[in-house]
N, C-alpha and C positions, 0 to 999 in steps of 0.2 A: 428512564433515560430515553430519549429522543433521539435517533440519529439518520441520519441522511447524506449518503451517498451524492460526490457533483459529475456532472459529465466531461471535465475536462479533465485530458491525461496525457502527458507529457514528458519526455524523457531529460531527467537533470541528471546531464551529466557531470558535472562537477563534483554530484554526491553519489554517481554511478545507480541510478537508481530509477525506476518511474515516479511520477510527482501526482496526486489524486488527493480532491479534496473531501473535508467531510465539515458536515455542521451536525453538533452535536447539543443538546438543548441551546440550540438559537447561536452559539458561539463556532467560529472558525478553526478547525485541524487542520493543519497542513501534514498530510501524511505520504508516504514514501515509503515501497517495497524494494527492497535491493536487487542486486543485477545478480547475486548469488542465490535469492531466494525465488528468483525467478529462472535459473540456469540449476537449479537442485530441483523444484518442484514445479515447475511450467515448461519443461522442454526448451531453454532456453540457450544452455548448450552453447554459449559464447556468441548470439545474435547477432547482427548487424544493427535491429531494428526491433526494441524490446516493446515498444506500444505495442502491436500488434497480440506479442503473444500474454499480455496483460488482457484485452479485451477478448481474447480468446479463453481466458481462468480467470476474466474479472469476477466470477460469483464465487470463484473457492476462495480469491485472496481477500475477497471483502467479507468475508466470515468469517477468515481469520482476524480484519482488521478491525472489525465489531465484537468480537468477544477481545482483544486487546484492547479498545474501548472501555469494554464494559470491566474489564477487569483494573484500570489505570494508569495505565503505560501513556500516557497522554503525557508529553515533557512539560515543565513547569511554562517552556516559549511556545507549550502548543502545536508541540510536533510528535508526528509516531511512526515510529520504524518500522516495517514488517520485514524481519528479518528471517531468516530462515530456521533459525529454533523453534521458530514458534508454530512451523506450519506441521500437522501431525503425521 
């Protein structure tokens, strides 16, 4: 399994969440770590401004989101949530 990290990262709010892509053999994820699993395991702590402290733990929460990957949490629309159970 292939997968690759993109550089754009972006806060949606609508789903309370940062927004980060991935390609995974050759196909598009749209993935998204929550504003709680970023305020439980990133210092997050109610932000103003969650990008920041995303690019700050982006190498902890893209290991979680790669072994969620690999394990197939991948929604049937091609989306994956890194929510905070899942971080160890």
């Amino acid at each position: 399994m292939h997968i690759e990290f993109g550089d754009e990262v972006v806060w949606a709010g609508e789903r309370s969440s940062v927004f980060f892509r991935a390609k995974v053999d050759g196909k598009n994820v749209r993935c998204f770590v929550s504003r709680e699993a970023l305020d439980d395991h990133c210092g997050g702590d109610g932000a103003d401004d969650y990008v920041p402290i995303f690019h700050t733990h982006r190498k902890k929460i893209l290991v979680v989101a790669e072994k969620m990957i690999q394990a197939g949490c991948i929604s049937p629309a091609g989306e994956l949530i890194v929510a905070t159970k899942f971080f160890p």
